[in-house]
Each structure stands twice: as structure tokens, then as C-alpha cells.
C-alpha positions as CSV (number, residue, x, y, z in Angstrom):
1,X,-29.9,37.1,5.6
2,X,-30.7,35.8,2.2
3,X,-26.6,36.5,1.3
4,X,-25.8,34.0,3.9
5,X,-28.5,31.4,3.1
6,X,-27.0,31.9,-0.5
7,X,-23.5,31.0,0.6
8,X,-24.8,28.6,2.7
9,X,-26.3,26.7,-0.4
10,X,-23.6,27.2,-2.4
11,X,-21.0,25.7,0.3
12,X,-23.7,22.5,0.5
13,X,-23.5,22.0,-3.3
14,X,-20.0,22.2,-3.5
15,X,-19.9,19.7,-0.7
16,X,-21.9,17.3,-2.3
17,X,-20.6,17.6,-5.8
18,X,-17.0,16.9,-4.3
19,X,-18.4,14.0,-2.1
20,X,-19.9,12.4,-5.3
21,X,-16.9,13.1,-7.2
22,X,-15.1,10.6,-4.4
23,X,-17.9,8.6,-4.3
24,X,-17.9,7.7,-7.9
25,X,-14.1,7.4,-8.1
26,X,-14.2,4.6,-5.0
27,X,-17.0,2.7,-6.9
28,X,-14.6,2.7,-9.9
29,X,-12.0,1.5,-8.4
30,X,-14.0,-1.2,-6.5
31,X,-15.9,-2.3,-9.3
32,X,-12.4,-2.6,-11.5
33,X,-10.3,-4.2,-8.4
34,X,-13.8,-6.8,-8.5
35,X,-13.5,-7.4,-12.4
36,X,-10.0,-8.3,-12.2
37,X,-9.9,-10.2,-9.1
38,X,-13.2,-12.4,-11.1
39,X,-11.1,-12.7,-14.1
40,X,-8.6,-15.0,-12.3
């Protein structure tokens, strides 16, 4: 029971780290597409 919560978890924080990881990589790209599109 606990081994399954356990890999539960862990599948959950994987998910989320990789969803940040997206997360922040959009938000970089929006906020550098934004800074060049001001600069003209």
C-alpha cells in the first residue's frame, strides 16, 4: 500500500517538475519575444 502511494508521489513530482520546467521555458520565451517586439 505505502509502495504504491510512494510511486504515486514520486510520479506527481516528476510531473510537476517537468510541467514547471515547460512552464518557465514558455515564460522565457514570451517575456524575450515581448522585449524585442518593445524594442522596435
Amino acid at each position: 500500500m505505502s509502495g504504491s502511494i510512494g510511486a504515486l508521489s514520486m510520479e506527481l513530482i516528476s510531473l510537476l517538475t517537468f510541467s514547471e520546467v515547460t512552464i518557465l521555458r514558455v515564460w522565457k520565451h514570451v517575456m524575450s519575444f515581448n522585449v524585442s517586439h518593445a524594442a522596435r
